[in-house]
C-alpha positions in Angstrom: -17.3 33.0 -1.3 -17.8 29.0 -1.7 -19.7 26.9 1.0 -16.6 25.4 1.6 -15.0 28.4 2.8 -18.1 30.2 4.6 -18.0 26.8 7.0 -14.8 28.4 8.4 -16.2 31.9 8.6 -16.9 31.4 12.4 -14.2 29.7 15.3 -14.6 27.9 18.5 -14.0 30.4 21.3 -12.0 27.9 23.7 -12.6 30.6 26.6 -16.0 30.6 26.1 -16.3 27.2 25.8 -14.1 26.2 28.8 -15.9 28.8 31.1 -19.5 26.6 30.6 -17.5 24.3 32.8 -17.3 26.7 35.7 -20.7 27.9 35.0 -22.6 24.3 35.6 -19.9 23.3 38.4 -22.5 22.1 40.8 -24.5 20.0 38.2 -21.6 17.8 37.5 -20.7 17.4 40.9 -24.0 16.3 42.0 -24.0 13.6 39.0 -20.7 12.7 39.9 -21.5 12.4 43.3 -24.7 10.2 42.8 -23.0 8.0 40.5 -19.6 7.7 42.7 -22.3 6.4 45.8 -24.4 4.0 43.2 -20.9 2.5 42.5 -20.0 2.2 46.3 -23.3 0.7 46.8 -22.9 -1.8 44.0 -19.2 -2.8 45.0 -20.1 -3.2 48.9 -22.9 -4.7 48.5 -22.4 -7.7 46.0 -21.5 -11.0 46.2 -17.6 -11.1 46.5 -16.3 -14.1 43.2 -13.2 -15.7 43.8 -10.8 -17.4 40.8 -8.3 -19.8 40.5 -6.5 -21.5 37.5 -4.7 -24.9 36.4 -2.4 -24.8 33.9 -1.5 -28.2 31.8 1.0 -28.3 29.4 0.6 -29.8 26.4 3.7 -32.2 25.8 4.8 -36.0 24.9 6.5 -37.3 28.4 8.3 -40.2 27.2 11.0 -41.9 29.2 14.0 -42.5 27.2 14.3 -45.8 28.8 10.6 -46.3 27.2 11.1 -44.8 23.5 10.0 -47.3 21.0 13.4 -48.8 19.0 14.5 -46.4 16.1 13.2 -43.3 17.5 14.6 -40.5 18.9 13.8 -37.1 20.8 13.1 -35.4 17.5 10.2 -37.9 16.2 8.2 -37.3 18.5 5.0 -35.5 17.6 4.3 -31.4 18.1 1.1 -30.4 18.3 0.5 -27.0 16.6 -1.9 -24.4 17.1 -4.6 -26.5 16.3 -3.9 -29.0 18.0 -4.3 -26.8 21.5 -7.3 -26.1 20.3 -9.0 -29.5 19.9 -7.9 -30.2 23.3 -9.7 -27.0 24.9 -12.6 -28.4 23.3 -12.0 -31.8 25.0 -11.2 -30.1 28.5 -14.5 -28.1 28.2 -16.3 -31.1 26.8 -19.4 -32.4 28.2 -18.1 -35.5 29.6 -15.6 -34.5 31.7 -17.4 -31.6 33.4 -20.3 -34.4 34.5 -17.9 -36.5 35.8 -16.3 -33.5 37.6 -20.0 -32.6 39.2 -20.3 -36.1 39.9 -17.6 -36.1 42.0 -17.8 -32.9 43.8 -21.3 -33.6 44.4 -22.2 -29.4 42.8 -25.8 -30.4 42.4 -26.5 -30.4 45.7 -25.4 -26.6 45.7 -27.5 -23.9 45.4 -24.9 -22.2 43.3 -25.0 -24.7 40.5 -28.6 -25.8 41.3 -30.6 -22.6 41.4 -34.2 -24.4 41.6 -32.6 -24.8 45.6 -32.1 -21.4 46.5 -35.5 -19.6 44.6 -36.4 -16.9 46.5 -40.5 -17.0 47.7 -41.3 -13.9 45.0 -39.4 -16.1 42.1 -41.7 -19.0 43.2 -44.5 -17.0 43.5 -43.6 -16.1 39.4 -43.5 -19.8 38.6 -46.7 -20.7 40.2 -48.3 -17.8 38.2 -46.7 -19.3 34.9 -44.5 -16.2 34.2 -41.2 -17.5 34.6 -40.6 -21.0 33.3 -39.9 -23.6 36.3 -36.2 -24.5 36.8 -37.5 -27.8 37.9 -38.3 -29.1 34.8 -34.9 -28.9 33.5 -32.6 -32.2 34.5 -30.7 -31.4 37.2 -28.0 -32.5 35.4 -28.2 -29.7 32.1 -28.8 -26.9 35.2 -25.1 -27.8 37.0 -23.6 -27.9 33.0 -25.0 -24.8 32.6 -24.0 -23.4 35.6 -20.2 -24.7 35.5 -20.1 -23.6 31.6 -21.0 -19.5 32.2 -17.9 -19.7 35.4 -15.6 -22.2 33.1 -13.2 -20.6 31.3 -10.3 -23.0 29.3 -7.9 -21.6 27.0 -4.7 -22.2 25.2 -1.7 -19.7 26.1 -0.7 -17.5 23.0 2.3 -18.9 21.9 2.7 -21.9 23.9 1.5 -25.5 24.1 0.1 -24.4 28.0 -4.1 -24.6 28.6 -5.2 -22.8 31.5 -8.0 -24.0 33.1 -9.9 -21.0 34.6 -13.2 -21.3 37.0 -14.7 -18.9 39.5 -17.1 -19.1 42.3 -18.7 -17.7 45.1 -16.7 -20.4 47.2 -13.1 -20.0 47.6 -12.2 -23.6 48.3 -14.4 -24.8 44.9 -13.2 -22.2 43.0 -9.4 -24.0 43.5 -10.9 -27.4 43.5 -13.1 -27.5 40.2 -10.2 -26.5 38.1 -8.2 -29.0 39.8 -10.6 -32.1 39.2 -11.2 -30.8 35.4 -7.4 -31.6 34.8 -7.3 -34.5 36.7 -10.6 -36.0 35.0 -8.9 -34.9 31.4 -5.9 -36.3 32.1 -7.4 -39.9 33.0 -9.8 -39.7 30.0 -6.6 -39.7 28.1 -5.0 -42.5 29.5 -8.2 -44.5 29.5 -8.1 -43.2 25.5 -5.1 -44.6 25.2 -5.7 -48.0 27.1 -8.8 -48.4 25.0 -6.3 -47.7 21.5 -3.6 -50.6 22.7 -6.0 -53.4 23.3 -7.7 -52.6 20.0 -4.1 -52.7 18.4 -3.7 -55.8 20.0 -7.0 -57.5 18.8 -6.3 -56.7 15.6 -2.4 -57.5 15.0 -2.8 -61.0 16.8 -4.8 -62.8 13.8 -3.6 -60.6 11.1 0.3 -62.0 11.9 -0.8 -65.8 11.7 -2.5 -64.9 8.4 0.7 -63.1 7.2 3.0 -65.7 8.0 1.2 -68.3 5.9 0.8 -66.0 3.4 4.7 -65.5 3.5 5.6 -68.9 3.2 3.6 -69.5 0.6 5.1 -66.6 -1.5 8.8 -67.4 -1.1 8.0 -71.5 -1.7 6.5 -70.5 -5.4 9.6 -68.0 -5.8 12.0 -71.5 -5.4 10.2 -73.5 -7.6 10.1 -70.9 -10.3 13.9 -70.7 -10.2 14.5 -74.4 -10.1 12.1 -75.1 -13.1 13.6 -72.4 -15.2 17.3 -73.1 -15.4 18.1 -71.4 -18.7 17.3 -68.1 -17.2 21.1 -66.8 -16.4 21.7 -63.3 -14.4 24.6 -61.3 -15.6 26.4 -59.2 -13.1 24.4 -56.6 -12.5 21.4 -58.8 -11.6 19.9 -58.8 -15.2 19.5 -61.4 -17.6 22.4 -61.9 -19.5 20.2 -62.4 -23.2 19.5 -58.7 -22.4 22.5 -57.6 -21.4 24.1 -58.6 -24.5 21.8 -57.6 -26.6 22.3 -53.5 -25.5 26.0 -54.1 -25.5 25.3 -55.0 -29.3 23.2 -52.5 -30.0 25.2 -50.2 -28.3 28.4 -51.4 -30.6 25.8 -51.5 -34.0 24.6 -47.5 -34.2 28.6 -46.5 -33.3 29.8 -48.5 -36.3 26.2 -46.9 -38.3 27.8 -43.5 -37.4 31.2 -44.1 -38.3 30.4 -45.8 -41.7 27.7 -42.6 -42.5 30.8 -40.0 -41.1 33.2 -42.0 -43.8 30.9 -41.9 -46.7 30.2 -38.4 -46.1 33.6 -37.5 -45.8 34.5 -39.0 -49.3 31.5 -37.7 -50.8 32.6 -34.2 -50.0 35.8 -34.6 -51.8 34.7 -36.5 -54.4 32.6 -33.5 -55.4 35.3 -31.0 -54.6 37.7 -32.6 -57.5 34.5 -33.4 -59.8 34.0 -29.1 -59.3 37.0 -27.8 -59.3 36.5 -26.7 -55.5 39.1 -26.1 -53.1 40.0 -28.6 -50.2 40.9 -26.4 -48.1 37.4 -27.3 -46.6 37.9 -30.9 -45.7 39.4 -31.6 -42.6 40.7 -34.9 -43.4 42.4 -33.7 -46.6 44.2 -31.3 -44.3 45.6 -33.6 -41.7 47.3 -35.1 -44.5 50.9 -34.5 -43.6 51.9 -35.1 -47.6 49.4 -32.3 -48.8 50.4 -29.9 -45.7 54.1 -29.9 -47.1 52.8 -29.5 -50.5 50.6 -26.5 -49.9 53.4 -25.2 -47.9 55.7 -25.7 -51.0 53.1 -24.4 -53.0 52.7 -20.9 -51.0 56.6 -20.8 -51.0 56.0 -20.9 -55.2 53.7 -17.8 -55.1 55.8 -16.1 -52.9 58.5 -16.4 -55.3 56.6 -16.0 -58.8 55.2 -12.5 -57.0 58.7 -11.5 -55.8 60.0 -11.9 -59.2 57.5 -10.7 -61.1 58.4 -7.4 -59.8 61.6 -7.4 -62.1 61.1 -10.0 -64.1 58.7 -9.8 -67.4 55.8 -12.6 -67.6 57.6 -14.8 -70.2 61.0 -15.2 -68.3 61.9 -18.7 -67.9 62.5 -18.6 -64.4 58.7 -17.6 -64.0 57.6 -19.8 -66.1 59.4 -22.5 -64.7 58.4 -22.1 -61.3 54.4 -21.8 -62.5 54.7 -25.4 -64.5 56.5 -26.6 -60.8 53.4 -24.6 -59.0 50.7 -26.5 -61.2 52.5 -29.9 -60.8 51.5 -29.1 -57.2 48.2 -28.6 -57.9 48.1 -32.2 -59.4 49.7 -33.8 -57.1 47.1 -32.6 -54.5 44.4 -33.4 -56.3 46.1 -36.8 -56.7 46.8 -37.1 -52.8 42.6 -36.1 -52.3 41.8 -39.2 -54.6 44.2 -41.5 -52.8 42.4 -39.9 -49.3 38.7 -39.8 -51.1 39.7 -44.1 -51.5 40.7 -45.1 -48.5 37.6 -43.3 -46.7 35.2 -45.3 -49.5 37.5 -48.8 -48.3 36.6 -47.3 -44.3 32.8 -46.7 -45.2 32.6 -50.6 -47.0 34.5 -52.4 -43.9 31.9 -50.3 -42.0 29.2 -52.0 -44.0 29.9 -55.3 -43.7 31.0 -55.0 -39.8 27.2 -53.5 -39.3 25.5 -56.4 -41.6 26.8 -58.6 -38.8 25.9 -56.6 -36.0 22.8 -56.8 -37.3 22.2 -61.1 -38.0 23.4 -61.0 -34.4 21.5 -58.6 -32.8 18.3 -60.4 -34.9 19.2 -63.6 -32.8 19.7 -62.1 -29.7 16.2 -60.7 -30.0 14.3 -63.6 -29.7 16.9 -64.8 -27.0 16.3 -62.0 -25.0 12.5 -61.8 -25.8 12.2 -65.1 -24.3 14.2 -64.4 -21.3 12.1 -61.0 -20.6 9.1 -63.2 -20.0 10.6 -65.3 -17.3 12.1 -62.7 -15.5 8.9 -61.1 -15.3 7.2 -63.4 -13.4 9.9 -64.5 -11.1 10.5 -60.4 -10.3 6.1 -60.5 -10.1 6.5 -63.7 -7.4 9.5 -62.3 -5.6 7.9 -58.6 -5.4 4.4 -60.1 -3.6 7.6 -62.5 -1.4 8.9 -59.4 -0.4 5.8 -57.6 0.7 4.6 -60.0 2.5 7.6 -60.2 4.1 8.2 -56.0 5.0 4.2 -56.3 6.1 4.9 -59.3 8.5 7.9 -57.9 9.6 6.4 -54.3 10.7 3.1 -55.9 12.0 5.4 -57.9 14.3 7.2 -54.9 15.7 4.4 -53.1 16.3 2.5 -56.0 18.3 5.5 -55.9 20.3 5.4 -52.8 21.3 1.8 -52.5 21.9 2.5 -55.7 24.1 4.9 -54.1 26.1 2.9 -51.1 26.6 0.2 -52.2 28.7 1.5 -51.4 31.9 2.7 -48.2 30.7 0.8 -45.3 29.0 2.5 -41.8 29.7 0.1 -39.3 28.2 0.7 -36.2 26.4 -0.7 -33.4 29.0 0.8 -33.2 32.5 -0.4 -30.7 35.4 2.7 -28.1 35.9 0.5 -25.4 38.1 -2.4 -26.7 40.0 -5.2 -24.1 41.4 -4.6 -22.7 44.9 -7.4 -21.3 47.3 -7.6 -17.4 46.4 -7.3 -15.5 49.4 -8.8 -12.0 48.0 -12.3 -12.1 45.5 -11.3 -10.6 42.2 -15.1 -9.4 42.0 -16.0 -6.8 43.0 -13.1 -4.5 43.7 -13.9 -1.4 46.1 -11.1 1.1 44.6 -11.5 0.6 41.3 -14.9 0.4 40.9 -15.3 3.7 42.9 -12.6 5.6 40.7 -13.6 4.8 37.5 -17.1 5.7 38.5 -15.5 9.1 39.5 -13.4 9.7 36.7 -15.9 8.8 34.1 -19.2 10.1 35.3 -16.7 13.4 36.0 -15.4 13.3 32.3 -18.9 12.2 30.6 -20.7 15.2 32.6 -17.7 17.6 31.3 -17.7 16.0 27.5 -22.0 16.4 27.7 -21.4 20.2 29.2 -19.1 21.0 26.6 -21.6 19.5 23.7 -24.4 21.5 24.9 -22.1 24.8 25.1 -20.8 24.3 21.5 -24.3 23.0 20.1 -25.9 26.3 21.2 -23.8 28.4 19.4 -22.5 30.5 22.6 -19.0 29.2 21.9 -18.6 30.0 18.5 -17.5 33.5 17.3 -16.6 34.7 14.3 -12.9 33.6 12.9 -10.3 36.8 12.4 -10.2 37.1 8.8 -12.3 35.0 7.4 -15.2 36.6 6.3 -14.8 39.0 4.0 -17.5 41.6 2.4 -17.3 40.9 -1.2 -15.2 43.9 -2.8 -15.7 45.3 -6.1 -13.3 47.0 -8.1 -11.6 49.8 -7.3 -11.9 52.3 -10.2 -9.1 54.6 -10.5 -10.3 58.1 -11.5 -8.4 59.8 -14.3 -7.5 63.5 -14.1 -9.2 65.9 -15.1 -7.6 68.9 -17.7 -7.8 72.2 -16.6 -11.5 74.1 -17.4 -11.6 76.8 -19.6 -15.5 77.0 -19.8 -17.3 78.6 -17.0 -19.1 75.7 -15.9 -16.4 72.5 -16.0 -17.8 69.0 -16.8 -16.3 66.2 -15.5 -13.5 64.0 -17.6 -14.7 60.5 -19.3 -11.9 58.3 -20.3 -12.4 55.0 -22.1 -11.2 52.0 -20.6 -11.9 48.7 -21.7 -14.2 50.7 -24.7 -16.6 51.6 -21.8 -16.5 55.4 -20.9 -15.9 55.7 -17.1 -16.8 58.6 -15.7 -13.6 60.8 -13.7 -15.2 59.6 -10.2 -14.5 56.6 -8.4 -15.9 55.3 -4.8 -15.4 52.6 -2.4 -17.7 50.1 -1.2 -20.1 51.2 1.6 -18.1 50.3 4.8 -19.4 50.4 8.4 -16.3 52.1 9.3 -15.5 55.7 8.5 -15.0 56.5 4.8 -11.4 56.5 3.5 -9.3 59.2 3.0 -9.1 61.0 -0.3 -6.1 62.3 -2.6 -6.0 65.4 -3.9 -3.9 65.6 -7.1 -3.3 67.3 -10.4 -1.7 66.9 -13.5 -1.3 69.2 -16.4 -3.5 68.4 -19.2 -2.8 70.9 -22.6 0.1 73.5 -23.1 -2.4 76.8 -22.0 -1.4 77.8 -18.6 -4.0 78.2 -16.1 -4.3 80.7 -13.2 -4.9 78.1 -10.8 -5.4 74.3 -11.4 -8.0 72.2 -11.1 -7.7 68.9 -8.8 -9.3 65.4 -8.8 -9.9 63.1 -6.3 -8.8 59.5 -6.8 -10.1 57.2 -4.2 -7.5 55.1 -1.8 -7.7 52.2 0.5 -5.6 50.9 3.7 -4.0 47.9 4.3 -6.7 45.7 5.3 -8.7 46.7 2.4 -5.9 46.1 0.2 -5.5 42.3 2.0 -9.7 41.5 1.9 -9.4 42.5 -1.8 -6.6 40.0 -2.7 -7.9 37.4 -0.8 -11.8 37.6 -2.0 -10.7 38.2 -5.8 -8.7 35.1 -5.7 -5.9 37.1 -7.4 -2.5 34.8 -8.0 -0.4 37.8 -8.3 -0.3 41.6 -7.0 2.2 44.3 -8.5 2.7 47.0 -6.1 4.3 50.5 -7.4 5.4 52.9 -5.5 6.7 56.0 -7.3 7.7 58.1 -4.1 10.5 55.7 -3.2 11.0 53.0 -0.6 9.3 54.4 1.8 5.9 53.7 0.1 7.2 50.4 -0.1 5.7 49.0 3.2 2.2 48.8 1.8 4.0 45.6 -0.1 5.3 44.3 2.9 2.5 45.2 5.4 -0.2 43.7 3.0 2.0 40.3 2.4 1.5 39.7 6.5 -1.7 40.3 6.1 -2.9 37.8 3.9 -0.5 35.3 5.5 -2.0 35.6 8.6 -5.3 34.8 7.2 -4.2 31.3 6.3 -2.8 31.6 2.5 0.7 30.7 1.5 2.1 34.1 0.4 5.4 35.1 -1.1 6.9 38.9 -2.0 9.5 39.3 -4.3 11.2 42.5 -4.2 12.6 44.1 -7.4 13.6 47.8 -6.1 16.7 48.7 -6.2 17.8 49.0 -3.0 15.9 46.3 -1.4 13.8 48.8 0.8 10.9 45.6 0.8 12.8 42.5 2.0 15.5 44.2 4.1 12.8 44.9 6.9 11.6 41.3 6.4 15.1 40.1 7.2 16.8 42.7 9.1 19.6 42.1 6.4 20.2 42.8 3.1 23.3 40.3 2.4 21.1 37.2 1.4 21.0 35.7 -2.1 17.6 36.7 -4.0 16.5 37.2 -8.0 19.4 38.9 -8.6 21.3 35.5 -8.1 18.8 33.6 -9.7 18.9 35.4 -12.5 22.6 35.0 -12.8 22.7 31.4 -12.3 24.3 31.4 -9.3 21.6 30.2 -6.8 18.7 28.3 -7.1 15.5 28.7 -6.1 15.5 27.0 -2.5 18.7 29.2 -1.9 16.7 32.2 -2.6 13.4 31.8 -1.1 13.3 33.0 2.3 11.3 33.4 5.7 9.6 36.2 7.2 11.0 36.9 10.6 7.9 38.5 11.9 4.9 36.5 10.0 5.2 33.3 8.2 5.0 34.5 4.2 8.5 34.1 2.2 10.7 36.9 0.6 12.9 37.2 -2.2 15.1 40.1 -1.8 16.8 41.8 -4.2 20.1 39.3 -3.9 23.9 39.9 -4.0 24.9 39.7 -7.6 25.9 42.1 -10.2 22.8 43.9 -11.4 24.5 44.3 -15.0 24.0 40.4 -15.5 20.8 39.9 -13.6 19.4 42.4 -15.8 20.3 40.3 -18.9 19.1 37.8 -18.1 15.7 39.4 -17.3 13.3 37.7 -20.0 13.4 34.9 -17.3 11.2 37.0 -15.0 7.8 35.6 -16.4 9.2 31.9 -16.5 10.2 32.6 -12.8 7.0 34.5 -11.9 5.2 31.4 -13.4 6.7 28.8 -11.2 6.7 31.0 -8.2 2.7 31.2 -8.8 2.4 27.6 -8.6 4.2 27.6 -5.8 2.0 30.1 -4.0 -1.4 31.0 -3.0 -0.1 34.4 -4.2 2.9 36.2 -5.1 3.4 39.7 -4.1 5.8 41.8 -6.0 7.2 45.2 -5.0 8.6 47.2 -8.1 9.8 50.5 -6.8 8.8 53.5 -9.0 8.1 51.5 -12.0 6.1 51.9 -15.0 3.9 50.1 -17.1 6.6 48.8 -19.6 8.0 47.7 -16.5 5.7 45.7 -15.2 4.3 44.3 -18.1 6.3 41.1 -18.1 5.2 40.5 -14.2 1.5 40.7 -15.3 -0.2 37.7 -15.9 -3.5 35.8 -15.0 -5.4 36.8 -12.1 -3.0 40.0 -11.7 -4.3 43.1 -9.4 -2.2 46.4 -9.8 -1.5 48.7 -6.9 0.2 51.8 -6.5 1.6 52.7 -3.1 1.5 56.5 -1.8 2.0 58.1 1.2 0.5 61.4 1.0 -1.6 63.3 -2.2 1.4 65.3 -4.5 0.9 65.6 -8.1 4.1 62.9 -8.5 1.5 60.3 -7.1 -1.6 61.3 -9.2 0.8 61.8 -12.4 2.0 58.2 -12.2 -1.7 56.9 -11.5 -3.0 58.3 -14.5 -0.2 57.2 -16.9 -0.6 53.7 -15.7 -4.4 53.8 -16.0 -3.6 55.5 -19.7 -1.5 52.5 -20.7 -3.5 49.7 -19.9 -4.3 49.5 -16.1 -7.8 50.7 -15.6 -8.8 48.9 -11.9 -5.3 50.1 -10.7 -5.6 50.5 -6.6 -4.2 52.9 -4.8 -2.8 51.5 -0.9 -1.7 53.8 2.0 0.2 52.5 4.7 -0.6 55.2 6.7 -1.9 54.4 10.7 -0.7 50.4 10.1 2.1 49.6 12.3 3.7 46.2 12.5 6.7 44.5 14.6 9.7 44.4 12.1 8.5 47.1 10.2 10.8 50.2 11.0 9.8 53.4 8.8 12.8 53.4 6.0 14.2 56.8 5.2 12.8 58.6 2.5 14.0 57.8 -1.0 13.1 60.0 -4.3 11.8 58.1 -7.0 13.2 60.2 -9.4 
């Protein structure tokens, strides 16, 4: 066994374990006791706190009467999340809490001033230079100090609310601190904003008479520009009317460019069509020539004809050879109508020439026209830009020196007081109930928790876990049998397995428990008959055995055989609970015929199994099922016709393969088979067992042809003495 597993070799015995409680009872009632008084003492004793809050919300209260012109409910500023935050800081800012102990007068309180209320041993520790005199700090860094530990200011999540929060020994300035922080913030804000307008003001006043001038002066060199310049005309849509013109030209010069290069292209394409030979079909403006549509339909009416006739009518008829001279005067007269086309587009492309040479002497003029124009407009749009900003500058400078004019009467601030601090009635410090119980309930549960630890930590708690530690088990050799003795003095068997000789003997493992019971068998070995024969012994195990073997192998599969019938089919069963209940994932399958393995499982043997899945006609979730009385899975033998399962039986290793996977181990009961049998259910990691319940020569005969044909470490497993709930005895079947 791994470390892994020998970790869970040993369990937690809860009773045990539990029981340690009783045991030390009194100890953790004495603690609990001790600490439950200490907490009383503590909580009756101490100096009672009391706390009240403020709450400001955070919000623009303008009047609507008030609102600057050209604004509305929606443009007024939100402050976000940080925003609350810089104005905790301000709240709690140094400032405003001196102010606040100003006014209150808190240094003259030997709360807030605890140089006034040193006790004669504290002063006895200063004098002797081992505390550090409160003295020599300012009175005024002792109250800040003081208010800052009981000052608590914080936003509200999700809200634009700050609650001011202070506590104190004295009820009435434990409401009235928190009270005169707000007020105190709330006039540093209006005196912020007092301080802003007058600065506003300062500053707008001479910049406006500066402005002004510096308007006038703009707009007066914007006039004389104008009037100076009186060749500079403005077309309709405010530009100059050189330029104007001169895009329009432009604009007329590349369309008569395109149309003379479309026309010379055109007639170059069927210029070189009738210079080839080429057909003009290809030519769109050959096409839309009604003359050569009518003679290319005349044309197709020709062939049409000539290949009507020439079905009765030899080449050299006269009526053939009248219509093909008509057919190529068609041809010429095509080609004569593409000339006449090919012209006319050569006559376009020309009158396109000489339209664009004029474009062009008139474009050239409007050039310097417009070049000269573009300069003027320049600087009258440069003068009547720095007009116009003067202008918007002068114009919003004005407004806003209004407004700060009319605001200095009236400066609503953006906090207002919604909850002010009352005087608490009840200390929130210390609380007598609550302090008590959770003394009790924890020093009760930390004394259990610490009993418990030192009861598992010592080992008394643990025992060992039910099936998990497991005496290695070797191999079970299965003993051949021996042949009848015709010398006096018999010698026992050897038969070669593996290419080792084994002797005819086999033995369990040394057990602490009584040594197993042994089978007496015989089998007939030579054609002599003997006057009485001689028996071997071949050694068998129980069900546990059986189970400890499988599970300390590792084995992936187990084939049980039991050749005295279904009734020596419960060592399958008994041992698949087993192992299950030691923790592995287990599955039988039954192969016997008449499903003596599952039907004890199920109490029913109407549910689908390998029969069906070998048929097709299930799958394998459909044939998989649960133990009723321990938590492996069954396949039973199924419903369907045993004719087709059977064909279909070169599946068994592919399904034996995936059940594998599937499982920890696979546990398959084969009835009285033999080893041709059970050859395609042996694979990798594979033990053998034969069931028996009692030593006949049926039992021995079948161990020893098995061991013969390949199955040396075959195990022999007696479910004799090993009862289980679901298990009913079956009646006795032969094997035969």
């Amino acid at each position: 066994m791994s470390d892994q597993s020998a970790a869970a070799d040993v369990d937690v015995d809860l009773r045990q374990l539990f029981a340690s409680l009783a045991r030390n009872w009194l100890r953790i009632l004495v603690i609990t006791l001790l600490v439950t008084g200490l907490a009383f003492a503590f909580a009756w004793l101490a100096t009672p706190h009391y706390k009240a809050t403020t709450q400001l919300k955070i919000q623009l209260s303008e009047s609507a009467y008030t609102r600057p012109a050209g604004t509305n409910e929606d443009d007024k500023p939100v402050l976000d999340a940080e925003g609350v935050a810089t104005e905790v800081q301000v709240i709690s800012s140094s400032d405003i809490l001196k102010q606040v102990a100003a006014d209150l007068k808190l240094g003259d309180k030997p709360e807030f001033n605890y140089a006034l209320g040193m006790s004669p041993v504290t002063r006895l520790l200063v004098i002797a230079g081992l505390k550090s005199d409160p003295e020599e700090i300012p009175l005024e860094e002792r109250v800040l100090t003081k208010m800052r530990d009981k000052l608590n200011v914080y936003g509200v999540e999700k809200t634009r609310v700050i609650a001011v929060e202070f506590s104190s020994e004295d009820p009435q300035l434990a409401a009235d601190i928190p009270n005169a922080i707000a007020k105190a913030y709330l006039a540093y804000q209006a005196d912020a904003k007092t301080k802003s307008n007058a600065a506003a003001t300062a500053f707008l006043g001479p910049e406006i008479d500066d402005l002004q001038k510096q308007v006038r002066d703009a707009e007066a060199k914007v006039a004389a520009f104008r009037s100076a310049q009186s060749d500079l005309l403005m077309a309709g849509n405010n530009s100059v009317l050189a330029t104007q013109q001169l895009s329009e030209l432009s604009t007329e010069l590349s369309r008569v460019r395109a149309s003379r290069a479309s026309a010379e292209a055109t007639a170059e394409r069927v210029r070189q069509a009738l210079q080839n030979g080429g057909s003009l079909d290809a030519v769109p403006e050959v096409l839309s020539s009604d003359l050569i549509q009518r003679l290319r339909e005349r044309q197709i009416e020709l062939r049409t004809n000539i290949a009507d006739l020439s079905t009765t009518l030899l080449d050299n008829h006269p009526r053939l050879r009248a219509m093909r001279s008509q057919l190529a005067d068609l041809d010429g007269q095509i080609r004569n109508e593409a000339q006449k086309i090919m012209r006319g587009l050569l006559t376009q492309a020309q009158t396109a020439q000489a339209r664009e040479n004029q474009l062009i002497s008139d474009v050239n003029k409007l050039k310097a026209a417009s070049s000269r124009a573009g300069e003027e407009q320049v600087q009258l749009d440069a003068l009547q830009r720095e007009a116009n900003v003067r202008r918007q500058q002068l114009e919003s400078y004005m407004a806003s020196f209004r407004e700060v004019s009319s605001r200095k009467n009236y400066l609503p601030v953006d906090a207002s007081v919604f909850s002010e601090a009352r005087v608490p009635s009840e200390p929130y410090f210390p609380k007598l109930v609550p302090i008590v119980g959770a003394a009790l309930v924890g020093s009760l549960l930390l004394m259990s928790v610490i009993t418990l630890l030192q009861e598992l930590f010592s080992g008394r708690a643990m025992r060992p876990a039910p099936g998990a530690r497991f005496e290695r088990i070797e191999q079970v050799a299965m003993s051949a049998m021996s042949a009848p003795v015709v010398h006096p003095e018999p010698a026992p068997e050897v038969v070669e397995v593996d290419d080792q000789p084994t002797t005819v003997e086999s033995e369990l493992v040394p057990e602490p428990e009584p040594a197993p019971s042994v089978l007496e068998g015989a089998a007939a070995a030579g054609s002599e008959p003997q006057a009485e024969p001689v028996r071997s012994s071949l050694g068998e195990i129980d069900v546990e055995k059986a189970a400890e073997k499988l599970i300390a192998s590792g084995a992936a599969r187990a084939i049980f055989v039991s050749p005295e019938g279904d009734e020596a089919a419960a060592s399958a069963v008994l041992v698949a609970r087993e192992v299950s209940d030691a923790g592995l994932r287990v599955l039988l399958l039954d192969l016997t015929a008449s499903g003596a393995a599952s039907r004890p499982m199920l109490d029913s043997g109407l549910f689908p199994g390998i029969t069906n899945l070998l048929a097709s006609e299930a799958q394998f979730s459909d044939v998989i099922h649960a133990d009723l009385y321990s938590d492996c899975h069954v396949v039973p033998v199924g419903t369907a016709d045993p004719v087709r399962a059977m064909r279909a039986a070169d599946r068994l290793p592919i399904i034996m393969q995936s059940l594998t996977t599937a499982y920890d181990l696979v546990i398959v009961e084969c009835g009285p088979a033999d080893a041709q049998g059970i050859s395609r259910l042996v694979g990798d990691s594979t033990e053998v067992f034969m069931s028996m319940l009692q030593a006949d020569d049926e039992v021995a005969q079948a161990a020893v042809e098995l061991i013969e044909s390949g199955y040396p470490d075959l195990t022999l497993v007696t479910p004799i003495g090993h009862e289980t709930p679901g298990n009913p005895v079956p009646g006795r079947r032969s094997a035969a």
